[in-house]
C-alpha positions in Angstrom: 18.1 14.9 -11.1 18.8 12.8 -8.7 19.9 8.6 -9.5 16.7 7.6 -7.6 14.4 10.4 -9.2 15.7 8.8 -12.5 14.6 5.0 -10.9 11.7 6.4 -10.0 11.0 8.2 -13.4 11.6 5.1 -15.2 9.7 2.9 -13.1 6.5 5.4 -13.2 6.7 5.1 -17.1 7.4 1.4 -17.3 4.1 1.2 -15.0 2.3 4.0 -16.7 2.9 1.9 -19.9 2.5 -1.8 -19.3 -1.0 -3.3 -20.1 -2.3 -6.1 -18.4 -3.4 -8.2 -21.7 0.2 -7.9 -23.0 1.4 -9.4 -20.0 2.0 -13.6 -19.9 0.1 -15.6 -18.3 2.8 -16.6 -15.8 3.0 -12.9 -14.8 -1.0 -12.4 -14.1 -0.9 -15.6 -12.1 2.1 -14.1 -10.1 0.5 -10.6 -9.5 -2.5 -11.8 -8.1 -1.6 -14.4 -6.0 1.2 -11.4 -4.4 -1.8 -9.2 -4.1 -4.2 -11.8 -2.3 -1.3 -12.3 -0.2 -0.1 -8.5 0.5 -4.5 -8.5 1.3 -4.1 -11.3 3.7 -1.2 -9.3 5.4 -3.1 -5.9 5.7 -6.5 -7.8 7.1 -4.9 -9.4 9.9 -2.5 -6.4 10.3 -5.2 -4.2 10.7 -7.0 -5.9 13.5 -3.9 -6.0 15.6 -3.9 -3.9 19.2 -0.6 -2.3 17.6 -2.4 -0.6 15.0 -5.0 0.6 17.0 -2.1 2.3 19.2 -0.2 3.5 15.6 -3.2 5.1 14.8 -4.4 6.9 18.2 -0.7 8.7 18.0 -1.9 10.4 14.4 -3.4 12.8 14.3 -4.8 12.2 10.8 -8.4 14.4 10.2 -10.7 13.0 7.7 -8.9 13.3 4.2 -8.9 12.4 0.8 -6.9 8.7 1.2 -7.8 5.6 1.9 -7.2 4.0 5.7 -7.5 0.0 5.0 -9.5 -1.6 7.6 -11.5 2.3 8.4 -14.1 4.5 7.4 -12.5 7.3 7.3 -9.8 8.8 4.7 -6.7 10.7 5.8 -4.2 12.9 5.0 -2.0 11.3 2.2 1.3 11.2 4.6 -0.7 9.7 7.2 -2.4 7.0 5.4 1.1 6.0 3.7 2.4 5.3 7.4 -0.7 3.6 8.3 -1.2 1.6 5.7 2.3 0.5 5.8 2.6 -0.4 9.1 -0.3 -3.0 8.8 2.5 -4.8 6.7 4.8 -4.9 9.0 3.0 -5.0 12.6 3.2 -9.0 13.4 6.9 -9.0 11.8 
């Protein structure tokens, strides 16, 4: 085993273990105002020209994982690039 499949491993069972009501209050407030903002992000992300290019190079059939901002799934390695890239487009 790798150092990072160990980082990995221990981050999987620290998040495969932690329960929302045993976390503080300070901690809830933080995680959800980073997750209205990582939203925020990916909706105007989305929308951009560049995307619209990303995506057209993909070849990504209908699949089983989520697109943000489409209708259709794709393929789990193509989604993770798409979706990604709506993070990072108007950096």
């Amino acid at each position: 085993m790798t150092a990072s499949e160990g980082s990995a491993s221990t981050l999987a069972r620290a998040a495969a273990t932690t329960q929302w009501a045993n976390l503080s209050t300070d901690v809830r407030t933080m995680t959800l105002d980073l997750h209205g903002d990582e939203l925020a992000v990916d909706a105007d992300g989305v929308v951009q020209p560049h995307m619209d290019a990303l995506a057209a190079t993909v070849s990504a059939p209908d699949g089983p994982s989520t697109l943000i901002g489409e209708k259709r799934g794709a393929a789990m390695r193509d989604a993770i690039l798409l979706n990604a890239a709506t993070t990072t487009v108007l950096q």
